[in-house]
C-alpha positions in Angstrom: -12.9 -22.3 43.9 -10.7 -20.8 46.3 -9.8 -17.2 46.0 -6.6 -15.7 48.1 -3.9 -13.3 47.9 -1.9 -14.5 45.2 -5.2 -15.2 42.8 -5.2 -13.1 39.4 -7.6 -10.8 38.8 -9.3 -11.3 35.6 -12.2 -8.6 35.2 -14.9 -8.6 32.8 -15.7 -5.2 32.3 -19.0 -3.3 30.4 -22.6 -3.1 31.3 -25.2 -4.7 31.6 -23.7 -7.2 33.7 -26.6 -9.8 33.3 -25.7 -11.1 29.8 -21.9 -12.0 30.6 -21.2 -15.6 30.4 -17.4 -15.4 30.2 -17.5 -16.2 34.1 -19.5 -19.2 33.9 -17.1 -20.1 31.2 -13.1 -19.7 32.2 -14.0 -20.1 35.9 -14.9 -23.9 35.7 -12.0 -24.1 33.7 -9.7 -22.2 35.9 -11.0 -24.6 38.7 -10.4 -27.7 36.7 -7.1 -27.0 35.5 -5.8 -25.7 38.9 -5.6 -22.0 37.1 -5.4 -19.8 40.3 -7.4 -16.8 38.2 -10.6 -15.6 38.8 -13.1 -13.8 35.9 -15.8 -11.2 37.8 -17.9 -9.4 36.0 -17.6 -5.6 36.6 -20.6 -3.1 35.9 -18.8 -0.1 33.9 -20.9 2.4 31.9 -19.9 4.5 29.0 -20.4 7.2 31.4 -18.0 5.8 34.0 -15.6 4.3 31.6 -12.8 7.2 31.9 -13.2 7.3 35.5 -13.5 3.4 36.6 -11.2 1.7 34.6 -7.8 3.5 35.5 -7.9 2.3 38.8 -9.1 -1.4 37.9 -6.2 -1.6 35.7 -3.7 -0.5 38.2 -4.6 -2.9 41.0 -1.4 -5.4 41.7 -3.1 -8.4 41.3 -4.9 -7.5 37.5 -3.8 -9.8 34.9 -5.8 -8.8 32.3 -9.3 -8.0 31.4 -12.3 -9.0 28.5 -13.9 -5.7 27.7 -17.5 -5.7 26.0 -20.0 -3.1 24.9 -19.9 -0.2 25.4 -16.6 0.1 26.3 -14.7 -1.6 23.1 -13.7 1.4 21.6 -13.5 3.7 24.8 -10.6 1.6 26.3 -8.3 2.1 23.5 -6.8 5.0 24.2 -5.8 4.1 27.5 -3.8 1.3 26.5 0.0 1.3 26.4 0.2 -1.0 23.2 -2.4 -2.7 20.9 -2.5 -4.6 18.0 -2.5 -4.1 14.5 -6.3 -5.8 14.2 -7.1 -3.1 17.0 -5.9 -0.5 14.8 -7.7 -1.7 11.9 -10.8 -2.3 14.1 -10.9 0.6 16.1 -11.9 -1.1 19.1 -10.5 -3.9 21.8 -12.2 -6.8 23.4 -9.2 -8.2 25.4 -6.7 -6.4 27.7 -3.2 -8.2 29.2 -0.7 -6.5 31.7 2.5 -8.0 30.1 5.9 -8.6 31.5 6.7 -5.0 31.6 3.9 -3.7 33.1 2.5 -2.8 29.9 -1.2 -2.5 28.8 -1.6 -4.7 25.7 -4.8 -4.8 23.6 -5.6 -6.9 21.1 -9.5 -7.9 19.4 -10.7 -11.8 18.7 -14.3 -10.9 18.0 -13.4 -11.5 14.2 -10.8 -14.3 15.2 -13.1 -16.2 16.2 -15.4 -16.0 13.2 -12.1 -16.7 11.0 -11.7 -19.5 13.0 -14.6 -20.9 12.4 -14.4 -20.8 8.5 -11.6 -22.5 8.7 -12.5 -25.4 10.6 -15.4 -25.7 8.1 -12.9 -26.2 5.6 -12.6 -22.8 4.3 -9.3 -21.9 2.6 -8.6 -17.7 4.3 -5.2 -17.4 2.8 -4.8 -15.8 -0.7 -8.7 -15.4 -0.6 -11.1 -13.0 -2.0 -13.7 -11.9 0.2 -16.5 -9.3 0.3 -17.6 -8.2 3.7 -20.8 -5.9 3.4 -21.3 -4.0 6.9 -18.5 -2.1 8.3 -19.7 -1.6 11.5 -18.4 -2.8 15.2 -18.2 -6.3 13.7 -17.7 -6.0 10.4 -14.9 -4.4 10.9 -13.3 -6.6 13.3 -13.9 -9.6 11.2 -12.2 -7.5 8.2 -9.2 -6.9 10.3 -9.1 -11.0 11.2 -8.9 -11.8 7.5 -6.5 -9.5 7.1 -4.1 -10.5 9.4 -5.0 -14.1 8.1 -3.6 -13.2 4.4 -6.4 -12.4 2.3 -5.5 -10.8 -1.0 -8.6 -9.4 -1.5 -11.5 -7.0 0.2 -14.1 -5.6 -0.8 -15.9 -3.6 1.6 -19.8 -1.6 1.7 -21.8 -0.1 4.2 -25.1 1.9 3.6 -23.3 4.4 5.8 -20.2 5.1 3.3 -18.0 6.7 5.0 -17.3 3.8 7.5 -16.3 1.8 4.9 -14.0 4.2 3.7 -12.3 4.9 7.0 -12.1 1.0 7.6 -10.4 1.1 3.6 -7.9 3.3 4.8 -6.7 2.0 7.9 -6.5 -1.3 6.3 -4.4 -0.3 3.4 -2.3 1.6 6.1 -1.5 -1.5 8.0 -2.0 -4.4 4.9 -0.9 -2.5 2.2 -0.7 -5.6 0.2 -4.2 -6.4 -0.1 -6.4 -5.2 -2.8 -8.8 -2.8 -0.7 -11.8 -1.6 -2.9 -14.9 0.2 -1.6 -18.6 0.8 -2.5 -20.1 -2.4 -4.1 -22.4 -5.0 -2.5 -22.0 -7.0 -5.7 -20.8 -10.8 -4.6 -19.7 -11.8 -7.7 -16.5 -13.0 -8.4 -15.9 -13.6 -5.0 -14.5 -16.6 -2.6 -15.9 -15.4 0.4 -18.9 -13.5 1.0 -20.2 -12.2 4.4 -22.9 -10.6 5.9 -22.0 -8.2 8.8 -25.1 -6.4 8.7 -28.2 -6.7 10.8 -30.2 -7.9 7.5 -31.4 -11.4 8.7 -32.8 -10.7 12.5 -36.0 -9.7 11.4 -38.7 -12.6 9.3 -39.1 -9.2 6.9 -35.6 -8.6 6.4 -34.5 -8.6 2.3 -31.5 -10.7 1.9 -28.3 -8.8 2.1 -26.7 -9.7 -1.5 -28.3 -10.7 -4.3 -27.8 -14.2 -4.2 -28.3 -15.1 -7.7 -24.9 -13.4 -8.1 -22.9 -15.5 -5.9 -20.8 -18.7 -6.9 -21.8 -22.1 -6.2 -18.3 -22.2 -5.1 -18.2 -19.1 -3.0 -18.2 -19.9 1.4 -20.9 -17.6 2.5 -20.4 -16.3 6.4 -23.4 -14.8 8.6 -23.0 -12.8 12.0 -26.9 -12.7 12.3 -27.2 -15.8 14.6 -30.8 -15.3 15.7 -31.7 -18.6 14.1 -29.4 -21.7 13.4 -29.9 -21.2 9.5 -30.9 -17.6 8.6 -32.3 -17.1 5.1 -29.0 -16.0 3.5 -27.3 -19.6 4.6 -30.6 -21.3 3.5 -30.1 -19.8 -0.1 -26.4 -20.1 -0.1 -27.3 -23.8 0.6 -29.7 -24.3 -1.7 -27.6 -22.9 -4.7 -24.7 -25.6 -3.3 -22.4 -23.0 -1.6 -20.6 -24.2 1.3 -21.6 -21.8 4.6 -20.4 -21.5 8.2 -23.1 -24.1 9.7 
């Protein structure tokens, strides 16, 4: 790969550096498709956040920039625009300088899980969905369905109030969906997902009560620790359809 004065700077900014494989990703593709771009990985702290990434973002050759933990939520405010699933996520995992020299912010962490779903033959649109853990990325996934038309969400969280303040900036920005808040219950649902950490540990209880779901319910997992994690293996076995 050769790097010169017209290449565009794509950082990949958080800490630690060590687990970033965005680089060995888009820069063999960048190579292979002639892309003049460079991904580097940048060490930024929480700490240094406020401080570090002003200056990153106003060097003339940035294009944009992928933003991990722990600086999701702590780049928001110093973006020009974002996106209505950054609003309803509270935090930003991708960063463009647009035409007008604008910041633009927008989240896929729960795109991508939609996505997924969807190639597994999962129909989003006009769905009902429960989505119990309403942290980082639960609520980023919850944003994603959103945006992708579900009617209906039902949202918990052993801590309470995050579900409530990810109720109400949903209903701000989707006020056509159903929003409802405070029951883990999966009955009566199309879709069912986990977005709690229930699953990475062998002693772990399963998150719902899976004699309540619906053979025809699609049951979705962010616990990827094993290929099939004992939610999916029950889902499975009672002939719901899940992400793998």
């Amino acid at each position: 790969m050769n790097i010169d004065g017209y290449t565009k700077l794509i950082p990949h900014v958080g800490y630690p550096t060590a687990s970033f494989k965005a680089p060995m990703i888009y820069n063999p593709w960048f190579e292979a498709k002639d892309v003049n771009a460079v991904v580097v990985p940048m060490g930024v702290t929480a700490e240094a956040a406020a401080s570090a990434l002003p200056p990153i973002f106003a060097l003339s050759n940035f294009h944009g920039a992928l933003v991990t933990m722990p600086l999701k939520v702590l780049v928001v405010p110093m973006l020009d625009e974002v996106t209505a699933t950054v609003k309803v996520a509270g935090s930003c995992n991708a960063v463009k300088r647009d035409e007008r020299g604008k910041l633009v912010g927008d989240m896929f962490n729960g795109e991508g899980f939609v996505r997924g779903i969807k190639r597994k033959g999962c129909k989003v649109d006009g769905a009902s969905v429960l989505v119990s853990g309403n942290g980082g990325v639960g609520c980023a996934i919850a944003a994603s369905l959103a945006l992708a038309g579900v009617s209906r969400l039902a949202l918990f969280d052993v801590n309470a109030p995050a579900s409530e303040a990810l109720a109400r900036r949903l209903r701000e920005h989707y006020p056509n969906i159903d929003v409802a808040t405070g029951s883990n219950d999966p009955a009566g649902f199309d879709i069912v997902v986990n977005a709690t950490p229930l699953g990475m540990n062998p002693n772990d209880p399963l998150p719902f009560d899976v004699d309540r779901i619906a053979p025809s319910s699609f049951v979705g997992e962010v616990v990827m620790k094993t290929e099939i994690t004992p939610l999916l293996a029950a889902a499975r076995a009672k002939g719901c359809r899940t992400q793998i």
